[in-house]
TORDO-761461 format. One line per 5 residues: number of its first residue (from 0); their letters; for each residue x, y, z of C-alpha. Coordinates in Angstrom, 1 decimal. Layout:
REM TORDO-761461
NUM) a) X,Y,Z ~ ...
END
This chain:
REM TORDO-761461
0) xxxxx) 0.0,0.0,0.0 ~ 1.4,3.4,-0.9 ~ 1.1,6.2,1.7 ~ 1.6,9.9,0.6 ~ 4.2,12.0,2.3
5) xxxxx) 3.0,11.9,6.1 ~ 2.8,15.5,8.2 ~ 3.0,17.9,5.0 ~ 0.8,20.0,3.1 ~ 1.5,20.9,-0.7
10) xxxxx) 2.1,24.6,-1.6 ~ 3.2,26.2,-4.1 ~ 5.3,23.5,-5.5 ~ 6.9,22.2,-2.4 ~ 5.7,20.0,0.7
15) xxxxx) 5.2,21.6,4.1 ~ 5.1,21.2,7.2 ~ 2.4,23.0,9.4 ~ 4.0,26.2,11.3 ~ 2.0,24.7,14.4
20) xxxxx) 2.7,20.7,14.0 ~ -1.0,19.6,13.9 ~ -1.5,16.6,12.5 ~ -4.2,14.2,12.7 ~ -4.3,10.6,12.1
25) xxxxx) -5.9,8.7,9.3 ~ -7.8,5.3,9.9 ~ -9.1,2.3,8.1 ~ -13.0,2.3,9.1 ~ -13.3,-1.3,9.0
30) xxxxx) -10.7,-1.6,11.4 ~ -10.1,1.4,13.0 ~ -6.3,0.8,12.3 ~ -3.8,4.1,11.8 ~ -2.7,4.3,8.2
35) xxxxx) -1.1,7.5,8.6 ~ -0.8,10.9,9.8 ~ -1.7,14.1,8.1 ~ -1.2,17.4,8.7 ~ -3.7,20.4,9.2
40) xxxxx) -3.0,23.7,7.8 ~ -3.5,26.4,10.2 ~ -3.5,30.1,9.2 ~ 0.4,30.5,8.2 ~ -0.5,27.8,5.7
45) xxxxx) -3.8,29.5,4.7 ~ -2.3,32.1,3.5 ~ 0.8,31.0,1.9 ~ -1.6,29.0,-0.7 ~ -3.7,31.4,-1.1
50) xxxxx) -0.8,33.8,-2.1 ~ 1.1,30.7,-4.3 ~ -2.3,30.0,-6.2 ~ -3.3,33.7,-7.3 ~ 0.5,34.4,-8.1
55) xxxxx) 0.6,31.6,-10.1 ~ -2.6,32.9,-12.2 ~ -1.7,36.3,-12.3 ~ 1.8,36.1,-13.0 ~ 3.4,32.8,-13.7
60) xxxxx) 3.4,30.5,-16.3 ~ 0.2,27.8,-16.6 ~ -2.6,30.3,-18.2 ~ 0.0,31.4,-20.7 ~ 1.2,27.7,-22.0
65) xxxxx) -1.0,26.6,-25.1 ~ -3.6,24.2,-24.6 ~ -1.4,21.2,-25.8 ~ 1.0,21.7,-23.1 ~ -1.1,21.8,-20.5
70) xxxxx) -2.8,18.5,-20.9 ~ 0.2,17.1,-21.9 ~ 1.4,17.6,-17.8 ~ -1.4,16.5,-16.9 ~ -1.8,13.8,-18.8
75) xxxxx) 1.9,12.5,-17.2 ~ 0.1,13.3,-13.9 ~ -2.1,10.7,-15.1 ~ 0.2,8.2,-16.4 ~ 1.9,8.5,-13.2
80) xxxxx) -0.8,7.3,-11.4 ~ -1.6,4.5,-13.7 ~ 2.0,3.3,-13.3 ~ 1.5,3.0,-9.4 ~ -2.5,1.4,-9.8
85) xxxxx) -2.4,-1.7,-7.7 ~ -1.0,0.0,-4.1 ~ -2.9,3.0,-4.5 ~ -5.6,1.5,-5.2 ~ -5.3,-0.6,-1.9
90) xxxxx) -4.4,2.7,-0.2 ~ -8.2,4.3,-1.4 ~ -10.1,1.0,-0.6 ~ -8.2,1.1,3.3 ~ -9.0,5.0,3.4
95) xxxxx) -12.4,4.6,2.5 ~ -13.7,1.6,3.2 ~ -14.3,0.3,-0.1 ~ -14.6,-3.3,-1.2 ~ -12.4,-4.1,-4.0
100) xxxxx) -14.7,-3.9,-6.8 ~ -15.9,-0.7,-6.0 ~ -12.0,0.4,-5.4 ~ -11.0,-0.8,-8.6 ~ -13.5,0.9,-10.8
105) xxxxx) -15.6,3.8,-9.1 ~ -12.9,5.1,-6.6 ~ -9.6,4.5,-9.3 ~ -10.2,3.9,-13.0 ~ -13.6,5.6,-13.0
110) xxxxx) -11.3,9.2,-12.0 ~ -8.7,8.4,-14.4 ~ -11.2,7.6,-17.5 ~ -13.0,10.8,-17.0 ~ -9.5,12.9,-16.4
115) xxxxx) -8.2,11.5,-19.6 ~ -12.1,12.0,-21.1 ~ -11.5,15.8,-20.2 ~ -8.4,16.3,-21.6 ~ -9.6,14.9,-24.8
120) xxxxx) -12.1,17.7,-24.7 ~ -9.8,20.4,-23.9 ~ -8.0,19.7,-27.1 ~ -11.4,20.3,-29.1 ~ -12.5,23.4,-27.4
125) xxxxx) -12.6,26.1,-30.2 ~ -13.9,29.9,-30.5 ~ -17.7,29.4,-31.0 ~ -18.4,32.3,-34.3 ~ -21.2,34.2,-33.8
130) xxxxx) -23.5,34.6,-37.1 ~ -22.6,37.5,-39.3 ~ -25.4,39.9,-40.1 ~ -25.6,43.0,-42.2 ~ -26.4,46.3,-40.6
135) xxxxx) -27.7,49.2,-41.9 ~ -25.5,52.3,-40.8 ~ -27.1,55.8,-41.0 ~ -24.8,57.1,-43.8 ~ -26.3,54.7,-45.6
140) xxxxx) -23.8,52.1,-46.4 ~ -24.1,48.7,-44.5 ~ -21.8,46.8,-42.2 ~ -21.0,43.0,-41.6 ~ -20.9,42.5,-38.1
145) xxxxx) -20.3,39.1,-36.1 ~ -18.3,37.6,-33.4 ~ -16.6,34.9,-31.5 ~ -17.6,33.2,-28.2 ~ -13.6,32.6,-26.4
150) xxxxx) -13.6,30.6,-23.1 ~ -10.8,32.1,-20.5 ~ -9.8,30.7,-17.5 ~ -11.6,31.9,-14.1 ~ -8.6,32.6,-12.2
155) xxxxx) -8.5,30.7,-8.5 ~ -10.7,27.4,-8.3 ~ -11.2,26.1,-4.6 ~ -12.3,22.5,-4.8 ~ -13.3,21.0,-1.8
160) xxxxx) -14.3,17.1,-2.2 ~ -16.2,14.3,0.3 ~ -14.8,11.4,1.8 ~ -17.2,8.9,-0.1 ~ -15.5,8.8,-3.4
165) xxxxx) -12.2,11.5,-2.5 ~ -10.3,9.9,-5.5 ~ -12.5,10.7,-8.3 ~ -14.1,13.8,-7.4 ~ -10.6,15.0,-6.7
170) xxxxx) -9.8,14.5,-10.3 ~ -12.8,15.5,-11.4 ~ -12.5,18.8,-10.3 ~ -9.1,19.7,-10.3 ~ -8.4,18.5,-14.2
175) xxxxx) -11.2,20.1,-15.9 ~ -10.1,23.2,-13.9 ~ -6.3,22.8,-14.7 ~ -6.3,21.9,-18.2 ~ -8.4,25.3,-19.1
180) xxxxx) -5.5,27.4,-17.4 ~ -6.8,28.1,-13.9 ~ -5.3,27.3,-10.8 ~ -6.3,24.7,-7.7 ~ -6.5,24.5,-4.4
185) xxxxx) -8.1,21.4,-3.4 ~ -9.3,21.0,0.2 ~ -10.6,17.2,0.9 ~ -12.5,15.6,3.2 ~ -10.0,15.5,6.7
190) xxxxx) -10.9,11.8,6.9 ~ -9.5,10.6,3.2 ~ -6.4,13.7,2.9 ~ -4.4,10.5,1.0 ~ -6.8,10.4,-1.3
195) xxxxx) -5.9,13.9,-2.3 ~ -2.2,13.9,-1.3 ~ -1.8,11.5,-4.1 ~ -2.8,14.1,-6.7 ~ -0.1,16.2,-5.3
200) xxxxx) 2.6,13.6,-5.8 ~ 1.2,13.1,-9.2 ~ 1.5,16.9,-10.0 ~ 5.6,17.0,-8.3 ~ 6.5,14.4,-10.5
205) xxxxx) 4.7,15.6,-13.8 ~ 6.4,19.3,-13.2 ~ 3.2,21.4,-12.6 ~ 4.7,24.8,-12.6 ~ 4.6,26.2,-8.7
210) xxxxx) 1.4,27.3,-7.4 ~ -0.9,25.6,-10.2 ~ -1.7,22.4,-7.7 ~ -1.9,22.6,-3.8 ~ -3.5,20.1,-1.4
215) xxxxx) -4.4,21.3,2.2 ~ -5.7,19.9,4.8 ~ -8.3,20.9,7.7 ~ -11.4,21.3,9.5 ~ -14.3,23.7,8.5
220) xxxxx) -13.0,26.7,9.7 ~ -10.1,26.3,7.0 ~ -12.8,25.9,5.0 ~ -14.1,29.2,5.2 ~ -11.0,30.9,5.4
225) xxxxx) -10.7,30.0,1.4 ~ -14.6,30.6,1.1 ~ -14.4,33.6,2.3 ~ -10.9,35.2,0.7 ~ -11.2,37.5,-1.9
230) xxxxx) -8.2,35.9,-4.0 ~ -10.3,32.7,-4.8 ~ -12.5,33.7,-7.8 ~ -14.7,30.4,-7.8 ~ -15.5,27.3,-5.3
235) xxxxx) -17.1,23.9,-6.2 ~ -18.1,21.6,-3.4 ~ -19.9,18.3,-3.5 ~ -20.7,17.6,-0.4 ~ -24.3,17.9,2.1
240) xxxxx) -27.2,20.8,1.5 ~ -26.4,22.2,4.7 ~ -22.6,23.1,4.2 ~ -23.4,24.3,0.8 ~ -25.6,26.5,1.8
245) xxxxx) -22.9,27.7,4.3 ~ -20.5,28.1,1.6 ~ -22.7,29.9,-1.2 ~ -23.3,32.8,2.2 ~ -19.3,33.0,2.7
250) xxxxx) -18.9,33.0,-1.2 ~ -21.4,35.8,-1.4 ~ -19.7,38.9,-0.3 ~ -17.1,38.5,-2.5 ~ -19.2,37.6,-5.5
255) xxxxx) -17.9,34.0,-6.0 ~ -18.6,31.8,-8.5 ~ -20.1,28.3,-6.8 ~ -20.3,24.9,-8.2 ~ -22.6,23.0,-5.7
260) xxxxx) -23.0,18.8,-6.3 ~ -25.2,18.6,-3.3 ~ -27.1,15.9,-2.1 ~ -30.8,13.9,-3.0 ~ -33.1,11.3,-1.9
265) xxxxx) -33.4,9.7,-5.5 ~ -36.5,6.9,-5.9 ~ -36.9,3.5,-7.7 ~ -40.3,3.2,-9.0 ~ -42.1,0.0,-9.6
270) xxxxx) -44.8,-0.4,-11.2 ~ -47.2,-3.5,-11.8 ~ -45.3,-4.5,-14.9 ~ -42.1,-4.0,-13.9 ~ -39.5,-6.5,-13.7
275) xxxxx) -39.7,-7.7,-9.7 ~ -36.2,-9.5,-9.5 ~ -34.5,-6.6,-11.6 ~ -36.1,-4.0,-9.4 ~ -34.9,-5.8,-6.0
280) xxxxx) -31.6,-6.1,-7.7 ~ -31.2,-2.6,-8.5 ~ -32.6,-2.0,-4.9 ~ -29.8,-4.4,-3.6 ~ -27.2,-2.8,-5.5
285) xxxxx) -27.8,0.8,-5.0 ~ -28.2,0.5,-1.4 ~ -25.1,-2.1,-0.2 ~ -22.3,-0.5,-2.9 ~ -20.2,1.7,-0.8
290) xxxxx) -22.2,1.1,2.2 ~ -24.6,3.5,-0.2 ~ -22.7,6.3,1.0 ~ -23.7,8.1,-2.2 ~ -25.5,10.9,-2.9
295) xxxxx) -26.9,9.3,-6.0 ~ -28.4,6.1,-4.5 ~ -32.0,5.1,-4.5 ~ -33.3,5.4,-0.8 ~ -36.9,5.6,-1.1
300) xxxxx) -38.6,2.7,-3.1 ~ -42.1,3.3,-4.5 ~ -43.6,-0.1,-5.2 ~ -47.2,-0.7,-6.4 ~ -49.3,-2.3,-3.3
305) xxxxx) -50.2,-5.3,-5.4 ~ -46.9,-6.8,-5.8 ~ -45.5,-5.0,-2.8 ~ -45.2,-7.8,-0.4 ~ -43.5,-10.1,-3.2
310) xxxxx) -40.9,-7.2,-3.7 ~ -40.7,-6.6,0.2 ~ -40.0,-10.7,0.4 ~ -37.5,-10.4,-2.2 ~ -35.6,-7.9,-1.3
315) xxxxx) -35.4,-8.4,2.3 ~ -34.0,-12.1,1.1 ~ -31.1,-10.0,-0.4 ~ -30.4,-7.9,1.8 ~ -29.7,-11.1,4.6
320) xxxxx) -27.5,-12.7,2.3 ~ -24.7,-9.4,2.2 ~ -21.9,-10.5,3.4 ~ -20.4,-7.7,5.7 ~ -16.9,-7.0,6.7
325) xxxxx) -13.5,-5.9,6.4 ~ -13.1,-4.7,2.1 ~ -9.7,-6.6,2.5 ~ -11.6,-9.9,2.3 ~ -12.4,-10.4,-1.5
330) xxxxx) -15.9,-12.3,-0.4 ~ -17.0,-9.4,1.4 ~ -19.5,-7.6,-0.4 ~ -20.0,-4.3,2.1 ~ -17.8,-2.6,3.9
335) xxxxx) -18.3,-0.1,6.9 ~ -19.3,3.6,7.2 ~ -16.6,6.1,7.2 ~ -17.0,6.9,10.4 ~ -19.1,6.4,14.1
340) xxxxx) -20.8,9.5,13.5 ~ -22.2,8.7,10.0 ~ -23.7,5.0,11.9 ~ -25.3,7.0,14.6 ~ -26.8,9.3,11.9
345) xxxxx) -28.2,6.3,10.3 ~ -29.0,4.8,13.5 ~ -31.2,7.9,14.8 ~ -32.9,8.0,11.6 ~ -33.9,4.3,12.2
350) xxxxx) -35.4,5.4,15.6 ~ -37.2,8.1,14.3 ~ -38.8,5.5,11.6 ~ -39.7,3.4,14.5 ~ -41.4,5.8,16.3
355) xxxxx) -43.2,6.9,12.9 ~ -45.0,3.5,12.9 ~ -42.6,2.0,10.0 ~ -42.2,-2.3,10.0 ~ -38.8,-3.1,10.5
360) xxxxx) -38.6,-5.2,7.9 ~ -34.8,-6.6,8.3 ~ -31.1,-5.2,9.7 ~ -31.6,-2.2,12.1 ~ -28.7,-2.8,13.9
365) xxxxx) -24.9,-2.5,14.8 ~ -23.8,-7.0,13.1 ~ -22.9,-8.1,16.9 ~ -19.5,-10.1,15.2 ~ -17.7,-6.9,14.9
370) xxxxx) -15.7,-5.6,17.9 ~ -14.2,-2.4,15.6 ~ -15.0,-1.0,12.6 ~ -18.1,1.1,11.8 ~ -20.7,-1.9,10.3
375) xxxxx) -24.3,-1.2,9.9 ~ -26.6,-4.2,8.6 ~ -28.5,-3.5,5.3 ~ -31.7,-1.8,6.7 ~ -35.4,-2.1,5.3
380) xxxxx) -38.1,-0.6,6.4 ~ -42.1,-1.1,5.2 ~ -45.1,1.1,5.1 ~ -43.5,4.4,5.4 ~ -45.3,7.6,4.8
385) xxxxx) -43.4,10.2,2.4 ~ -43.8,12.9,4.7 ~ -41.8,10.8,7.3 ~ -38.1,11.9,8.2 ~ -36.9,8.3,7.5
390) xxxxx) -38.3,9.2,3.8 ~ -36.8,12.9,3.9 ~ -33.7,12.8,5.4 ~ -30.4,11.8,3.5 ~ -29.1,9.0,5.6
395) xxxxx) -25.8,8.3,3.6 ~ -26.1,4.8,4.8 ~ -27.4,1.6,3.8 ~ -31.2,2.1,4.7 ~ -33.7,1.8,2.4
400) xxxxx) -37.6,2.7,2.7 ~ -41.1,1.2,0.9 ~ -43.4,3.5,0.0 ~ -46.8,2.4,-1.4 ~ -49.0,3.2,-3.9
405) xxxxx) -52.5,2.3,-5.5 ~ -53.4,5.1,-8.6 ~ -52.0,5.5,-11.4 ~ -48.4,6.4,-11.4 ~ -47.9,9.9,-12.9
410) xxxxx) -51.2,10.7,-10.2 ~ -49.5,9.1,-7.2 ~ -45.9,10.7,-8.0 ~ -47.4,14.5,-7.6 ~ -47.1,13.7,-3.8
415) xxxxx) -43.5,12.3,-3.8 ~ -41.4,15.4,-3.2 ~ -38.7,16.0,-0.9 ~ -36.5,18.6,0.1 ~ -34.4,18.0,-2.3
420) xxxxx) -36.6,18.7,-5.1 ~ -40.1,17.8,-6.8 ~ -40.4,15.2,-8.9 ~ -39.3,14.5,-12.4 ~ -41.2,11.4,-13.7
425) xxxxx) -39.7,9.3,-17.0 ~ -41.3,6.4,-18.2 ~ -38.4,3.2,-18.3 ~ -40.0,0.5,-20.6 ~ -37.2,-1.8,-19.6
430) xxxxx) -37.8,-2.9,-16.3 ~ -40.4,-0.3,-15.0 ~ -37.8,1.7,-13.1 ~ -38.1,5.6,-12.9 ~ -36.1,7.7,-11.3
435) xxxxx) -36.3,11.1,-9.9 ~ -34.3,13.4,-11.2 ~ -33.2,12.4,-14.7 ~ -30.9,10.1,-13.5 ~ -30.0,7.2,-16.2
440) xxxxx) -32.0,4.0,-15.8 ~ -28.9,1.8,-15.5 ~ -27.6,3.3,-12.3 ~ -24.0,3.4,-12.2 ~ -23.1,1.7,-15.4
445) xxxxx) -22.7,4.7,-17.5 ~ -19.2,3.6,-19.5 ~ -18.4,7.5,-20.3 ~ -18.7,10.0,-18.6 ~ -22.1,12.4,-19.2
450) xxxxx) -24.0,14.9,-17.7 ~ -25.7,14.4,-14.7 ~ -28.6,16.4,-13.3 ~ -31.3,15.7,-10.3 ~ -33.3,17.0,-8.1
455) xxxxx) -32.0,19.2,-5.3 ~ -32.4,21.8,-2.7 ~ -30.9,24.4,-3.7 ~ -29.0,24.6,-7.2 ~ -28.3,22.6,-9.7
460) xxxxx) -26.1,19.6,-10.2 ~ -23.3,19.5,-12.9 ~ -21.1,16.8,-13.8 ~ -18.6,15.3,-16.5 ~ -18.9,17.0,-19.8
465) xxxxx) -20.5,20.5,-18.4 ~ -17.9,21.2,-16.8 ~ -16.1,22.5,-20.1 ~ -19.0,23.4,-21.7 ~ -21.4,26.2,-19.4
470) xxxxx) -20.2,29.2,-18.5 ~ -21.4,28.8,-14.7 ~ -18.1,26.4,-14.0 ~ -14.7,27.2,-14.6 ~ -14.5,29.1,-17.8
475) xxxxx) -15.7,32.1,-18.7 ~ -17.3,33.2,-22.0 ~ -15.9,36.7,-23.7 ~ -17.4,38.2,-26.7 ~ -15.4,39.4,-29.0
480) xxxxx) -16.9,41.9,-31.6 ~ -15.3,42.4,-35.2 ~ -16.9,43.7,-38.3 ~ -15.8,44.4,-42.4 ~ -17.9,46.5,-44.4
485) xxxxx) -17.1,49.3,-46.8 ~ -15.9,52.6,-44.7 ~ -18.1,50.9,-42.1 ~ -15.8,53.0,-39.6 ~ -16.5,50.4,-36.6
490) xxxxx) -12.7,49.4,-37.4 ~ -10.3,51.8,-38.1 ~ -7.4,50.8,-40.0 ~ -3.3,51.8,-39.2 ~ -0.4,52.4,-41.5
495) xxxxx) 0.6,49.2,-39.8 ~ -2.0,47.1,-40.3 ~ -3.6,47.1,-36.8 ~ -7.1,47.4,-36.0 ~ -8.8,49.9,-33.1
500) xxxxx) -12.4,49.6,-32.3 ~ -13.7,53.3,-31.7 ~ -14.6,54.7,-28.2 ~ -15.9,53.4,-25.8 ~ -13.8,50.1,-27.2
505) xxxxx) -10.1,49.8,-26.5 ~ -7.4,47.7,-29.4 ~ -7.9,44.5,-29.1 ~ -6.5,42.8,-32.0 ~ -2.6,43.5,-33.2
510) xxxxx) -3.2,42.8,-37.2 ~ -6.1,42.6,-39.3 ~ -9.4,40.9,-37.3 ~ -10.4,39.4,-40.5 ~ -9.0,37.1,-43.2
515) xxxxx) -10.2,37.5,-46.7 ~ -13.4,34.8,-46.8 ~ -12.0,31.0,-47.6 ~ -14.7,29.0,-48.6 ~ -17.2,31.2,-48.1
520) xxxxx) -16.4,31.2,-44.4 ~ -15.0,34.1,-42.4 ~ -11.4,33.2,-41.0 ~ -9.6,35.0,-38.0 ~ -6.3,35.4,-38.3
525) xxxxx) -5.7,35.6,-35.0 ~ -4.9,32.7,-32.7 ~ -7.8,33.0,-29.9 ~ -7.8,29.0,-28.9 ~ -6.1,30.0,-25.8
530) xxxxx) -8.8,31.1,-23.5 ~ -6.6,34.0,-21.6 ~ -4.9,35.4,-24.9 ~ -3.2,38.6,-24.3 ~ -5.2,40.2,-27.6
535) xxxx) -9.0,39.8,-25.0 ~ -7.9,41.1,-22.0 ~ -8.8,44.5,-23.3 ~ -12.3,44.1,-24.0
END
């Protein structure tokens, strides 16, 4: 098993050691062994990244290299990695608790397909040309006017990831990020810092310029330090409602962009005519994987009451054949909960369901063969009530509710909201699944990566492709006017060939804006594929 460098931070190029010495120690949840120690930043830290990050945008090297050269570091970041798969792999399964298969795929080569996926993007991106049109002018000659749509770099990204999946939603939001010329400060979850560490050791060896890729480590407070500092220009979290809600108020004084991936309380919906086995399957599997510490999983399951019981039967069956324990054990198939504080959340919520009137159908409990490690059995409960907190709440643990219904469908779903959003209903002819949200069928087996959207409390959710595509993540979209026509006078030629836009517009190109036509198509002899090219920061 590979462990990061223990007791440092990454700044500005270079490992640190807290000012203060604070470290805290990393454990395997299954067996509450010590992997390692990490350090906490405290505020010498704070503000030594934040200086290294904005100097790095503002005056050093990584939003001036082309395109090309930026993927091509990260892409050795990447290969990097891949040359070291097998131990840290093993170190993200001990950090989070993941069985194997899930390590393998969703917590390692899942991150590394959709970095590599968004480099191949980056290498597509182009000026979008705006259509030309004629205008009439009032001398009465007439002009061409058009434009291009040019994405530039947002300056200082702040990503700060969960401990459920740290590996690939560190990757996922640092790449996108880096490849388009910003800069990163990634704050992870203080229970899985390795998981993050490991990009920075990635980064050192590929030769990320100073400043471009930092890592550091603490508690909320830390947290809003960054939120709150004026030199961070845009923060995306995935993490719970409440702390994004937290973070958009700190973000808000300062105007801050915010990428929120927040949570949900999705639903599996069974109709009469639905595939039982498949549904209970898909039940299984959504709320065992990963202990379903996802925010992504289906939690509430809406079942016809005429094949209720069978499903109920069925699924309960599947539940009590999990195996549970320690992810080192190839057989097991679920591992623990990251923690004793996420148990006792799922453990008050099955209180509360009790107290509700819900049947205990199976689990409910701490498995009594397990002296350490945080275990929960695979929890089902029966004739729960919507309205419930059982059926509300996000419990980010393996428990599962049955909700009822009798009309017809589309009727019955108009009551099925949450806090995390109404409901979106799609019809699945395959197995008579429908999910909330507009979240695929095929839950989790999605072999690219593609944009995800559900229902939420506040804000929507982005993912995968988006992230280089809309202009609320980290790009920005500039117009940039230009214009032929004859003595037109919106450009105004020089003995030397440049072009000036009149007042109120300042120069923005240094030759010619426009080629002569080429195929009938406009061409720009200027190179704007380079979102922060020197020739647009005029405009």
């Amino acid at each position: 098993m590979h462990v990061p460098p223990q007791d440092k931070l990454y700044i500005g190029g270079e490992w640190v050691a807290p000012a203060g010495g604070a470290t805290e120690a990393v454990i395997n949840p299954a067996t509450e062994a010590v992997i390692g120690h990490a350090a906490l930043a405290g505020p010498a830290e704070i503000e030594a990244v934040l200086a290294s990050a904005r100097d790095a945008f503002d005056r050093g090297p990584w939003p001036r290299m082309t395109m090309v050269q930026r993927a091509a570091l990260i892409g050795a970041m990447c290969d990097w990695i891949d040359t070291r798969a097998d131990p840290l792999r093993n170190l993200i399964a001990a950090e989070t608790g993941s069985i194997q298969p899930f390590a393998r795929s969703m917590q390692f080569a899942t991150g590394l397909q959709h970095a590599r996926h968004y480099l191949e993007l980056a290498l597509r991106q182009a000026p979008q040309p705006l259509p030309l049109e004629p205008v009439a002018l009032p001398g009465g000659t007439t002009m061409v006017g058009g434009g291009l749509m040019v994405r530039e770099p947002v300056g200082v990204c702040l990503a700060i990831t969960p401990f459920n999946v740290p590996f690939t939603l560190n990757l996922g939001k640092a790449v996108p990020a880096l490849v388009m010329g910003n800069t990163v400060i990634l704050k992870p979850s203080p229970l899985t810092p390795f998981s993050a560490l490991i990009l920075a050791e990635a980064a050192d060896a590929a030769g990320l310029p100073s400043g471009v890729f930092n890592v550091v480590n603490g508690d909320l407070a830390v947290g809003e330090t960054l939120t709150t500092d004026p030199r961070v220009d845009l923060v995306t979290f995935t993490g719970s409602d409440r702390v994004g809600a937290a973070i958009q108020a700190q973000a808000a004084p300062t105007l801050k962009r915010c990428i929120m991936e927040l949570g949900g309380k999705s639903a599996l919906i069974l109709r009469t005519d639905g595939d039982l086995d498949a549904a209970a399957r898909a039940a299984l599997g959504s709320l065992t994987i990963h202990a379903r510490q996802a925010c992504a999983a289906l939690t509430r399951l809406v079942v016809h009451n005429s094949i209720r019981p069978q499903f109920v039967a069925r699924l309960a069956e599947l539940f009590r054949a999990v195996k549970i324990g320690d992810p080192a054990d190839p057989a097991t198939r679920m591992g623990p909960l990251i923690r004793a504080a996420a148990r006792d959340r799922v453990e008050k919520l099955v209180g509360s369901a009790l107290a509700d009137g819900a049947k205990l159908v199976t689990g409910g409990r701490i498995p009594a063969e397990f002296d350490r490690g945080f275990f929960y059995e695979p929890t089902l409960f029966d004739d729960v009530d919507n309205c419930w907190r059982v059926a509300q709440e996000e419990a980010f643990g393996p428990l599962g509710v049955v909700i009822g219904f009798d009309s017809d469908i589309e009727e019955s779903l108009t009551t099925l909201v949450s806090q995390f959003g109404d409901v979106n209903v799609e019809v699945a002819d395959l197995v008579g699944l429908e999910l909330l949200g507009l979240f695929p069928v095929r839950f989790g087996q999605t072999a690219d990566p593609v944009p995800l959207q559900a229902a939420m409390q506040r804000g929507p959710r982005q993912m995968w492709d988006d992230v280089l595509q809309h202009d609320v993540d980290i790009v920005q979209w500039k117009s940039c006017l230009y214009a032929q026509g004859n003595n037109s006078g919106f450009f105004h030629g020089r003995e030397d060939g440049a072009a000036t836009l009149p007042w109120p517009h300042r120069q923005v190109f240094d030759r010619p804006p426009l080629a002569p036509l080429q195929d009938g198509l406009l061409v720009d002899p200027v190179s704007l594929r380079e979102p922060r090219d020197r020739s647009l920061r005029s405009l």
